[in-house]
Residue frames as a rotation matrix with the C-alpha (Angstrom) as fourth column:
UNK 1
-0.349 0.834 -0.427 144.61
-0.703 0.068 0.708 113.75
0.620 0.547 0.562 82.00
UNK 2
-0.298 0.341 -0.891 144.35
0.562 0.818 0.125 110.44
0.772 -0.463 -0.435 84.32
UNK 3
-0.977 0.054 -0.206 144.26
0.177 -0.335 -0.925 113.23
-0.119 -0.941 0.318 87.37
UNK 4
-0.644 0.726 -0.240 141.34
-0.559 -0.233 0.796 114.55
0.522 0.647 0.556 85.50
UNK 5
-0.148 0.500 -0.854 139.55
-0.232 0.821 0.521 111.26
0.962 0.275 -0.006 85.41
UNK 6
-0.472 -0.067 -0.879 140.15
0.610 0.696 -0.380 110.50
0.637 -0.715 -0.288 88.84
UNK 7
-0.795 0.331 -0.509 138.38
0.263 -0.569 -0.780 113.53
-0.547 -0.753 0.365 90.10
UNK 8
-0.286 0.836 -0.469 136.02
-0.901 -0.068 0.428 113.31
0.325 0.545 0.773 88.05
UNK 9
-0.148 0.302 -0.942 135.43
-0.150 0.934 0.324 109.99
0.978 0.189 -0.093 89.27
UNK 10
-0.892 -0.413 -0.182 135.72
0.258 -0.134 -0.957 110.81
0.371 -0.901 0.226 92.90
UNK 11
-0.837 0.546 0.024 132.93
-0.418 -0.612 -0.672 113.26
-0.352 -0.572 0.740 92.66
UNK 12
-0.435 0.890 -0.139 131.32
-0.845 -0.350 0.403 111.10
0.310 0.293 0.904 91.40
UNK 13
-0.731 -0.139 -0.668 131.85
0.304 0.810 -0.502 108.26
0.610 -0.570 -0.550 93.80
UNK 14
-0.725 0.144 -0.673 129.96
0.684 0.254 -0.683 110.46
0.072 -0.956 -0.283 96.31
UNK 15
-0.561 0.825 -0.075 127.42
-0.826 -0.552 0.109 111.88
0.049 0.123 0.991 94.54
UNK 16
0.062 0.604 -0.795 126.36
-0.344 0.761 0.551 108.16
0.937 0.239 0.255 93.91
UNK 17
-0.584 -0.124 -0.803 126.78
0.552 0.665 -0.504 108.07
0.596 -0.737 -0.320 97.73
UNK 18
-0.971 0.159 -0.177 124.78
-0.099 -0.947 -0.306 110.63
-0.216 -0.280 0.935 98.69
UNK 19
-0.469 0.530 -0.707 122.08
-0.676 0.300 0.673 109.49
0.569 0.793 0.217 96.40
UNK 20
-0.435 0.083 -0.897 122.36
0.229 0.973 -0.021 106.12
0.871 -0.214 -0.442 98.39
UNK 21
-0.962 -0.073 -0.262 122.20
0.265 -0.461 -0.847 107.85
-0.059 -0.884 0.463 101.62
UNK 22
-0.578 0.809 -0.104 118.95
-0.767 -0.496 0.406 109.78
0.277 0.315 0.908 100.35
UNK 23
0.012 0.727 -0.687 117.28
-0.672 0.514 0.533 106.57
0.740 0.456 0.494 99.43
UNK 24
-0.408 -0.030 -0.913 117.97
0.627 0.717 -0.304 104.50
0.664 -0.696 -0.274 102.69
UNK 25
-0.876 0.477 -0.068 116.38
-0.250 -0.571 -0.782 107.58
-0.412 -0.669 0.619 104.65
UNK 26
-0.291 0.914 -0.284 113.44
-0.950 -0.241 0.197 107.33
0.112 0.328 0.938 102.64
UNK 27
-0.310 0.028 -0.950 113.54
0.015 1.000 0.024 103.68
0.951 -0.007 -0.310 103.20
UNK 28
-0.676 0.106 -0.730 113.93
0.667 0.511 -0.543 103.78
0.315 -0.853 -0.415 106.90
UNK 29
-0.848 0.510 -0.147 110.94
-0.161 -0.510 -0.845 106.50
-0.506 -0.693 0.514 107.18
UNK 30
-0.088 0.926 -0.368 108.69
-0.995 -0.062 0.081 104.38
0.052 0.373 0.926 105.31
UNK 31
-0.824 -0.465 0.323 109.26
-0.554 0.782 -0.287 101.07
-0.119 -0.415 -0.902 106.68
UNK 32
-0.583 0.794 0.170 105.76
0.259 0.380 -0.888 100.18
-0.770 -0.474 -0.428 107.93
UNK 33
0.472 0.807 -0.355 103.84
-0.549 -0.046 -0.835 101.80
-0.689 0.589 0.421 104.73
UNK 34
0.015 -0.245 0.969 103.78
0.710 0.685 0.162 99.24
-0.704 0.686 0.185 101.93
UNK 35
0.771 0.276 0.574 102.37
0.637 -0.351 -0.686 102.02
0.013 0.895 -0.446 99.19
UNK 36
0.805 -0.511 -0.302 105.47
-0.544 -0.838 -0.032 104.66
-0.237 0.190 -0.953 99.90
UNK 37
-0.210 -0.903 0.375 107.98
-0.414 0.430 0.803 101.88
-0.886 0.014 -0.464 99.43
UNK 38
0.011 0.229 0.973 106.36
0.988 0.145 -0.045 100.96
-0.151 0.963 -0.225 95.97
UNK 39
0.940 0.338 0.045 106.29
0.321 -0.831 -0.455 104.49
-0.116 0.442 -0.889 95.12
UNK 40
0.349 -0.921 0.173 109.97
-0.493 -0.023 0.870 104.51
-0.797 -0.389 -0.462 95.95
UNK 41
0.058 -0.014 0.998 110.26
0.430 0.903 -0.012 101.32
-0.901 0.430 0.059 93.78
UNK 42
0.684 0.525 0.507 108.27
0.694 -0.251 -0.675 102.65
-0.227 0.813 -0.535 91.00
UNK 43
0.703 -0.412 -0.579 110.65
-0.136 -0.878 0.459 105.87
-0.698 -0.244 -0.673 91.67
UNK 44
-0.337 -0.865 0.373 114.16
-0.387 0.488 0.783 104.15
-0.859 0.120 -0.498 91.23
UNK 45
0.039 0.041 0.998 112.51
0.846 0.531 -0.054 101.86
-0.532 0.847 -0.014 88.26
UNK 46
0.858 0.491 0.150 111.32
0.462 -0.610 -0.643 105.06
-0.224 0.621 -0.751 86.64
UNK 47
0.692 -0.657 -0.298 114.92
-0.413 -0.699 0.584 106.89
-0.592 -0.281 -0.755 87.00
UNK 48
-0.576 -0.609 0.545 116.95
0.046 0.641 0.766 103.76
-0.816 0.466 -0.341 85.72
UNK 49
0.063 0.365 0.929 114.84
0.932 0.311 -0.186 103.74
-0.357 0.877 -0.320 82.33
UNK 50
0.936 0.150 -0.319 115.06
0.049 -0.952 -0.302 107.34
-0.349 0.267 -0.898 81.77
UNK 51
0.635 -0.729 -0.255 118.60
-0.430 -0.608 0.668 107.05
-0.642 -0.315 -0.699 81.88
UNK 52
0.234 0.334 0.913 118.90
0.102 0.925 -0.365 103.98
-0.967 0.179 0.183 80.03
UNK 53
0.418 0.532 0.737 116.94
0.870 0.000 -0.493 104.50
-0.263 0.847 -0.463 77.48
UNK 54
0.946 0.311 0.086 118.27
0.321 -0.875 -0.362 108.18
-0.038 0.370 -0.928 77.56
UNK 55
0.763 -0.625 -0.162 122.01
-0.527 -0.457 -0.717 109.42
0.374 0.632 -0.679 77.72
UNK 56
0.137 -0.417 0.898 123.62
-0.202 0.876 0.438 105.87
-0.970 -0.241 0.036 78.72
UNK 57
0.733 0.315 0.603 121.99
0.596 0.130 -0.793 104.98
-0.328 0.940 -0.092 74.71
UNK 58
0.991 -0.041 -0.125 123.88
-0.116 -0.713 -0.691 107.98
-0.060 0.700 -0.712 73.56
UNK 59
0.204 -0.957 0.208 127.43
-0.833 -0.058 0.550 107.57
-0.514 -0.285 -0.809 75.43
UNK 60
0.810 -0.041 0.585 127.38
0.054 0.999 -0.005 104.13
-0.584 0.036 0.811 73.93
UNK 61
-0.097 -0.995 -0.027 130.79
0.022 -0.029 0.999 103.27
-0.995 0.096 0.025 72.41
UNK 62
0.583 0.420 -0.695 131.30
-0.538 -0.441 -0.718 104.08
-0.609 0.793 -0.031 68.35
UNK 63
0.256 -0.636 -0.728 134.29
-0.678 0.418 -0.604 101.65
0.689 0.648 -0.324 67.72
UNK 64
0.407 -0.284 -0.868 135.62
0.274 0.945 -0.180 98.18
0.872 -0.165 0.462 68.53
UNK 65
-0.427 -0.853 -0.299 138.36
0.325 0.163 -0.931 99.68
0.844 -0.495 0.208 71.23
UNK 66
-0.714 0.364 0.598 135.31
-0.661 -0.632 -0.405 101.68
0.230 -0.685 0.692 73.38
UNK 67
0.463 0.814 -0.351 133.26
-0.514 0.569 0.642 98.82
0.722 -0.117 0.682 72.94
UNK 68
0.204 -0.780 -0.591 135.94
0.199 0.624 -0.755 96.67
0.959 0.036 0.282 74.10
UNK 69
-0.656 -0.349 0.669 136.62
-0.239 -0.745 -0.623 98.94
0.716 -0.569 0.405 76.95
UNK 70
-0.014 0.780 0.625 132.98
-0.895 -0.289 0.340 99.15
0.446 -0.554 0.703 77.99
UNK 71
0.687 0.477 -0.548 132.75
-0.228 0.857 0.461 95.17
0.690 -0.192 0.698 78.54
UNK 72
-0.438 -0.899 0.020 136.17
0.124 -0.082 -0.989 95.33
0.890 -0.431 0.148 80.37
UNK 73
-0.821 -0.044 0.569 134.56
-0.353 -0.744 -0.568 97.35
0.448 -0.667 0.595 82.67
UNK 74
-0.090 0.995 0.051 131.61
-0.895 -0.103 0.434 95.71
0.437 -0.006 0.900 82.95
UNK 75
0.519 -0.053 -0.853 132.56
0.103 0.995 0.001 92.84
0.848 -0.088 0.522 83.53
UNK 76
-0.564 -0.787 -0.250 135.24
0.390 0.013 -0.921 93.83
0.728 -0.617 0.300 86.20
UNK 77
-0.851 0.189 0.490 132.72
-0.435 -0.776 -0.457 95.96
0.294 -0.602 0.743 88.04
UNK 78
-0.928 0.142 0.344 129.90
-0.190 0.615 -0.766 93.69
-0.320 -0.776 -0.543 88.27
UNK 79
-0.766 0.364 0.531 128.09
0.545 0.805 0.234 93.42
-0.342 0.468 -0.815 85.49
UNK 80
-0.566 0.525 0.636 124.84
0.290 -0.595 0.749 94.77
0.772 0.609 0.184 83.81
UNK 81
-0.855 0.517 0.045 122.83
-0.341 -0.495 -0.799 97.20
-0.391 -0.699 0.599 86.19
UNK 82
-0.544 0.684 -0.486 119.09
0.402 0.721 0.565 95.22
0.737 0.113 -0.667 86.36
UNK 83
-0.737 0.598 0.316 116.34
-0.668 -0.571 -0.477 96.59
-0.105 -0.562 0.821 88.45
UNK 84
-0.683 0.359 -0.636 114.20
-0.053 0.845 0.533 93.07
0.728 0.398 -0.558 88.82
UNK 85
0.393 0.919 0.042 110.14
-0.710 0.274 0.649 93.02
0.585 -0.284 0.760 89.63
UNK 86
-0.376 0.228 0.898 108.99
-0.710 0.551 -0.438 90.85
-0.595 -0.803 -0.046 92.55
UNK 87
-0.778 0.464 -0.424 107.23
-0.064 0.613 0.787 87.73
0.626 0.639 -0.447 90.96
UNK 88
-0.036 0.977 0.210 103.94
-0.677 -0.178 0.714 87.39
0.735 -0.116 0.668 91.92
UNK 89
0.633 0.269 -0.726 104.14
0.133 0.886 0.445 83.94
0.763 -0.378 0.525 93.58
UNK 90
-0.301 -0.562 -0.771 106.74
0.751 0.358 -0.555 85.40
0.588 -0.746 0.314 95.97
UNK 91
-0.797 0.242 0.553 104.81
-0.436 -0.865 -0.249 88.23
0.419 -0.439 0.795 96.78
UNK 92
0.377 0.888 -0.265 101.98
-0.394 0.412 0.822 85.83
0.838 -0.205 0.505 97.73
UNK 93
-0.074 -0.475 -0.877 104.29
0.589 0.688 -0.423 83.79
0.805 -0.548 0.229 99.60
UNK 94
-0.923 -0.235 0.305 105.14
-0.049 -0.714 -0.699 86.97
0.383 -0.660 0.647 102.21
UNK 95
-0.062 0.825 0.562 101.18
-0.712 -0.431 0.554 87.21
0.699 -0.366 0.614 103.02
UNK 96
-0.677 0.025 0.735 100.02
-0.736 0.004 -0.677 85.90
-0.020 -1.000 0.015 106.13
UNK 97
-0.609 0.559 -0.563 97.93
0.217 0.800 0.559 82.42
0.763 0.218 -0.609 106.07
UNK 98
-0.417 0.648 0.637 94.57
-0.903 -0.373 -0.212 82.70
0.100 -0.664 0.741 107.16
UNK 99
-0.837 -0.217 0.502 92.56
-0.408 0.859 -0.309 80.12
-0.364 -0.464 -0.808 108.82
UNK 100
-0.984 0.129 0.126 90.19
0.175 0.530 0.830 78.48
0.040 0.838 -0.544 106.98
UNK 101
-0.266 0.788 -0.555 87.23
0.905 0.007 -0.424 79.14
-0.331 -0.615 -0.716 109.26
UNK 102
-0.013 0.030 -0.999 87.72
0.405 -0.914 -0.033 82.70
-0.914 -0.405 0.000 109.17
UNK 103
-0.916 0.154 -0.372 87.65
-0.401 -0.267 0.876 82.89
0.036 0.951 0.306 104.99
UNK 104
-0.481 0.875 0.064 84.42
0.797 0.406 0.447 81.04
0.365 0.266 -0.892 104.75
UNK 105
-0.108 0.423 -0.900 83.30
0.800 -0.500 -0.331 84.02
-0.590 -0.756 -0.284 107.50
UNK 106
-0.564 -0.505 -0.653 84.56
-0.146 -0.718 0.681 86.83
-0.813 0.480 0.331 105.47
UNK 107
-0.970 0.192 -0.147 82.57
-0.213 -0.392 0.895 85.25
0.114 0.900 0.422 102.15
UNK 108
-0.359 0.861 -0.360 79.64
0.895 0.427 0.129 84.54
0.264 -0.276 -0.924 104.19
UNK 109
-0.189 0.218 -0.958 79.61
-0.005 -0.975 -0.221 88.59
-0.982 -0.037 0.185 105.13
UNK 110
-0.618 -0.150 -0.772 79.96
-0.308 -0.857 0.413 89.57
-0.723 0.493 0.484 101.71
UNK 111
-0.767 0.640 0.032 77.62
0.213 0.207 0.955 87.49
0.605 0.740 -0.295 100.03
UNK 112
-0.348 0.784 -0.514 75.34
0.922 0.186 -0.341 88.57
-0.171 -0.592 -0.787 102.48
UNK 113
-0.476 -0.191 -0.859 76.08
0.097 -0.982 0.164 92.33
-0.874 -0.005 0.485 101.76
UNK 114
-0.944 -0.216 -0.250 75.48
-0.141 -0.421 0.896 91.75
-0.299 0.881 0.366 98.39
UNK 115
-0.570 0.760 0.311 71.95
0.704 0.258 0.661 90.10
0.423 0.596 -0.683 98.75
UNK 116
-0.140 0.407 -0.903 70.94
0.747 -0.555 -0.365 93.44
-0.650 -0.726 -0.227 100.88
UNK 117
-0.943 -0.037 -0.330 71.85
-0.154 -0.832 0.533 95.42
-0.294 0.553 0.779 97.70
């Protein structure tokens, strides 16, 4: 029975490598576009709630000694799997500081556009 387990755990060592593999290609051939690497994002976020929420929920342990088990494991392996949002203020941070001159320019165009409407 442990052989079992252990090929059963094998293949599935390197399906979850394979997977990886996938997603770092799609990484490194969308480097430079911001919207396919949030679609990505969105992807992965969307994949980890399905599963979640969907037969993770079910497998969940039914007695003390699987519960037991499960935190064992969790704990030893590194903990709860988390998929965690940028925060706004560090996504601001990343942008590029413009010089003051050049905003005043920018709302001097567009309030101009707007008194042409």
């Amino acid at each position: 029975m442990n052989d079992h387990k252990n090929i059963e755990s094998e293949k599935l060592s390197c399906k979850l490598q394979t997977i990886a593999t996938v997603v770092y290609d799609a990484v490194q051939g969308s480097e430079d576009d911001t919207v396919a690497l949030l679609a990505l994002l969105r992807q992965l976020e969307q994949l980890h709630r399905e599963i979640r929420d969907g037969v993770f929920q079910q497998s969940l342990p039914v007695n003390r000694r699987q519960l037991y088990s499960l935190l064992k494991d969790i704990e030893s392996e590194g903990g709860w799997p988390y998929i965690e949002r940028m925060r706004l203020q560090a996504f601001l941070a990343n942008l590029p500081q413009e010089a003051p001159e050049e905003n005043n320019h920018e709302v001097l165009q567009s309030d101009r556009s707007g008194m042409a409407d």
